[in-house]
Backbone bond lengths (Angstrom), bond angles and torsions (degrees), N, CA, C in turn:
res aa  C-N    CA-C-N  psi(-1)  N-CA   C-N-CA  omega(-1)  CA-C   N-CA-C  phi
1 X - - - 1.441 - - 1.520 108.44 -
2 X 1.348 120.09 128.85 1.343 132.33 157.88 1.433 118.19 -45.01
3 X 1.766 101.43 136.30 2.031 73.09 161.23 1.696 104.87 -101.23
4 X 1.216 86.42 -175.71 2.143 103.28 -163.01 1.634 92.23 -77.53
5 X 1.062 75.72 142.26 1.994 102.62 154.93 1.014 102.44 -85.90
6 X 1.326 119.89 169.20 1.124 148.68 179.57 1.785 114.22 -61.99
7 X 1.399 94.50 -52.87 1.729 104.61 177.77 1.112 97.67 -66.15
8 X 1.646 147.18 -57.38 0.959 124.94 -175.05 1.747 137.22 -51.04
9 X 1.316 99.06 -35.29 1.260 115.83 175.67 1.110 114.55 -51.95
10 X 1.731 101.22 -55.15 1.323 101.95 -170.81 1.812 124.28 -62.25
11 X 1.397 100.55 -18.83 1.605 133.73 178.05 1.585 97.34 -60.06
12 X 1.370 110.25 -67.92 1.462 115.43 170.68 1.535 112.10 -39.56
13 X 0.874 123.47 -83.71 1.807 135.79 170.69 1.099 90.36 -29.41
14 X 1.134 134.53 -93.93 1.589 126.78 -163.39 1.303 117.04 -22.36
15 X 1.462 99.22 -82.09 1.863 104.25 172.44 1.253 116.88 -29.17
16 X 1.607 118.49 -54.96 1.440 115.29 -156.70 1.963 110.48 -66.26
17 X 1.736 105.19 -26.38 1.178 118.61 179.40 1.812 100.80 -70.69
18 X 0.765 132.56 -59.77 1.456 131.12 166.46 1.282 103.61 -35.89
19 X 1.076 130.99 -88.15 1.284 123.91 -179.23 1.530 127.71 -32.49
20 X 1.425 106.71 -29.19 1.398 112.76 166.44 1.812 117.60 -73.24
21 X 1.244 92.93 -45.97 1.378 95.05 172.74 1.749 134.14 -55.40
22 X 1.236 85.59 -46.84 2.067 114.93 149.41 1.279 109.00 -16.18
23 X 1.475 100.97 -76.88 1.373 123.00 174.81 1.071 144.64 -20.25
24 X 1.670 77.62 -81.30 1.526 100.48 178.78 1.892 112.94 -71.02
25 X 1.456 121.70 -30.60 1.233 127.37 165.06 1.486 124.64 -56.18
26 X 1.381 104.63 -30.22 1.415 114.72 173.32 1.412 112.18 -62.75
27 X 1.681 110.54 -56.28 1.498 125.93 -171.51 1.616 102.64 -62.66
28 X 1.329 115.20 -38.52 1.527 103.10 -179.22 1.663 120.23 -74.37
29 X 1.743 111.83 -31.40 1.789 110.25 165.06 1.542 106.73 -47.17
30 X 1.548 103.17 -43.16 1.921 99.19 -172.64 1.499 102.69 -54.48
31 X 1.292 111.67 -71.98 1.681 112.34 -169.74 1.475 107.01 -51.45
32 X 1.284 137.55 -10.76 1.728 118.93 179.07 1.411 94.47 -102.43
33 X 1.382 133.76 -11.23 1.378 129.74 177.92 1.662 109.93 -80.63
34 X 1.510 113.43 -45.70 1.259 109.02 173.78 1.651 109.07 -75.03
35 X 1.017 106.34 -46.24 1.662 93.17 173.12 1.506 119.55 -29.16
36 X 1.783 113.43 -67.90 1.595 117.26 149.15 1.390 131.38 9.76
37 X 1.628 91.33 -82.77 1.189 114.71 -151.15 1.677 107.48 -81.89
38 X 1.869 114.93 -33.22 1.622 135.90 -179.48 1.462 107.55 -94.49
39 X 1.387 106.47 19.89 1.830 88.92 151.08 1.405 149.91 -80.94
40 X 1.439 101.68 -39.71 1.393 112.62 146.43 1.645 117.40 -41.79
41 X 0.902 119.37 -39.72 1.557 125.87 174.55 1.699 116.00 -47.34
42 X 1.313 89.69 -52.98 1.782 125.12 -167.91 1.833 96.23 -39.92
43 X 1.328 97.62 -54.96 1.347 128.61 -165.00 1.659 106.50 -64.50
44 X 1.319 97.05 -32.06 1.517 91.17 -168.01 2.000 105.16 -88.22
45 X 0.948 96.82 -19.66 1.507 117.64 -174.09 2.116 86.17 -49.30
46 X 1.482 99.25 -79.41 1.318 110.70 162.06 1.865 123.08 2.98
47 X 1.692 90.71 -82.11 1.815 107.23 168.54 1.347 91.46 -53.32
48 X 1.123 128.95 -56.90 1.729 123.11 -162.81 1.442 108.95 -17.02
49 X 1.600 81.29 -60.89 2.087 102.51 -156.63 1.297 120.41 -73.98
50 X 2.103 112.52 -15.15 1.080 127.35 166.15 1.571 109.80 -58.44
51 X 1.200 117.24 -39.46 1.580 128.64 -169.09 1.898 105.42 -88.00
52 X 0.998 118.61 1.14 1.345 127.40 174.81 1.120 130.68 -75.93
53 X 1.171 129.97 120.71 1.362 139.37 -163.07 1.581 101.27 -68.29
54 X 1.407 125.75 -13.09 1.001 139.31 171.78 1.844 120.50 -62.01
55 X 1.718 82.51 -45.27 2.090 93.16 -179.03 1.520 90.15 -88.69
56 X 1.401 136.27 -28.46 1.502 120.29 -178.56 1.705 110.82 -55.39
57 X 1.394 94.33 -41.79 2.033 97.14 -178.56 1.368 111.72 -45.05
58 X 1.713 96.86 -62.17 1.416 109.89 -153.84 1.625 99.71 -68.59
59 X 1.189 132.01 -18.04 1.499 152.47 -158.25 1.593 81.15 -63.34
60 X 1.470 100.83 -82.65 1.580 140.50 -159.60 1.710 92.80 -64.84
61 X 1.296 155.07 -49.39 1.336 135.09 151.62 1.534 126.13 -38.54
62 X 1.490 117.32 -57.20 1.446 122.95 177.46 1.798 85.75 -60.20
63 X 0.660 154.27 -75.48 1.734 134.16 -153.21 1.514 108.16 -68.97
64 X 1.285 120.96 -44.47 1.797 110.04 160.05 1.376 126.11 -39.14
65 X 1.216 107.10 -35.30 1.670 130.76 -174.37 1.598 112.87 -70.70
66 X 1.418 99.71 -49.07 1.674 113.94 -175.43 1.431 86.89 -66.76
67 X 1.744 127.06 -70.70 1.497 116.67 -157.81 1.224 112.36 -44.94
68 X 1.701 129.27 -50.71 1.176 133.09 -178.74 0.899 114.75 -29.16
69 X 1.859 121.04 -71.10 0.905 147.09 161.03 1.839 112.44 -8.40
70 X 1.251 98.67 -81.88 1.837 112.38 172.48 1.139 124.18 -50.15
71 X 1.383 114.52 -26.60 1.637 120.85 161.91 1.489 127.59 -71.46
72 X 1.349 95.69 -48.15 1.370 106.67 -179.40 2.156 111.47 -70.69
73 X 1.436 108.49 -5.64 1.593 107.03 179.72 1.306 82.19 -110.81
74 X 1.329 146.56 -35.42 1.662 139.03 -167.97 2.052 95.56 -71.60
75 X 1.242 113.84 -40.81 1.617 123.16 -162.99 2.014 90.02 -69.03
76 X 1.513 105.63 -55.17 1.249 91.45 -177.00 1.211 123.53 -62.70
77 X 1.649 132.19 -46.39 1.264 118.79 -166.54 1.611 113.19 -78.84
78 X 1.097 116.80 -18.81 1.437 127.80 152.53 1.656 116.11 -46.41
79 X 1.043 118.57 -37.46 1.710 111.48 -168.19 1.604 97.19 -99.90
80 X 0.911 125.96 -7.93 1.428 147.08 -168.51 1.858 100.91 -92.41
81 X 0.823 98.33 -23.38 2.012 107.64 179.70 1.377 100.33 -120.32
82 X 1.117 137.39 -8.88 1.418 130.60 154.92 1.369 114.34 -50.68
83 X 1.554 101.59 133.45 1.849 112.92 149.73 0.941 120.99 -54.57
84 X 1.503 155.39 -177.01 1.450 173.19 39.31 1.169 105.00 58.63
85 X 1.689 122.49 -50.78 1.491 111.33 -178.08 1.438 114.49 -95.47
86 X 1.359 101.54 -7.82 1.608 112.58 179.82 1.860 111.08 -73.58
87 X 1.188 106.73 -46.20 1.409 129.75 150.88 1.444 122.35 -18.83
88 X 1.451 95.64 -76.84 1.437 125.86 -167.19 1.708 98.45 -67.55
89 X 1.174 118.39 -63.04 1.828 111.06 164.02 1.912 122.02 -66.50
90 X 0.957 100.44 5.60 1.633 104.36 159.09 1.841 114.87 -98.73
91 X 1.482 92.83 -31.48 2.095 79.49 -175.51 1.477 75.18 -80.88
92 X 1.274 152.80 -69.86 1.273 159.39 -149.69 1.951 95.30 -31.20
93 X 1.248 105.20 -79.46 1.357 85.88 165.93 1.212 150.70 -55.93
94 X 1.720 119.94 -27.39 1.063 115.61 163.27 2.148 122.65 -59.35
């Protein structure tokens, strides 16, 4: 085997950069074609997460959270209008 000249090399390089470019131009028509074509998809992903046992948790915490919430401002202004003896038979029961 010969070694390369310079022109050749550079022949090599050249090509191989074309070919890269090829490539890579090819791979990017794919991704704007599926983009296209997977939007409707996109959307459903969306409903997906509605149906997820994941948004049921967080659903069912944010409303535990709020009641707490309403109890704990209903508990205060309530103990806050209590009597002394009304008081006194509420820690009594607790």
């Amino acid at each position: 085997m010969t070694s390369d000249n310079p022109f050749h090399y550079a022949m090599r390089h050249r090509h191989a950069m074309l070919q890269k470019n090829k490539q890579r131009d090819l791979q990017n028509r794919t991704i704007a074609n599926d983009r296209i074509t997977k939007q409707s998809h996109e959307f459903n992903q969306i409903q997906d997460l509605k149906k997820s046992s994941l948004y049921k948790t967080t659903l069912d915490v944010m409303q535990s959270n709020r009641d707490k919430e309403y109890i704990k401002k209903n508990l205060d202004s309530t103990l806050n209008n209590l009597n002394k003896d009304q008081i006194k038979n509420f820690k009594d029961q607790i």
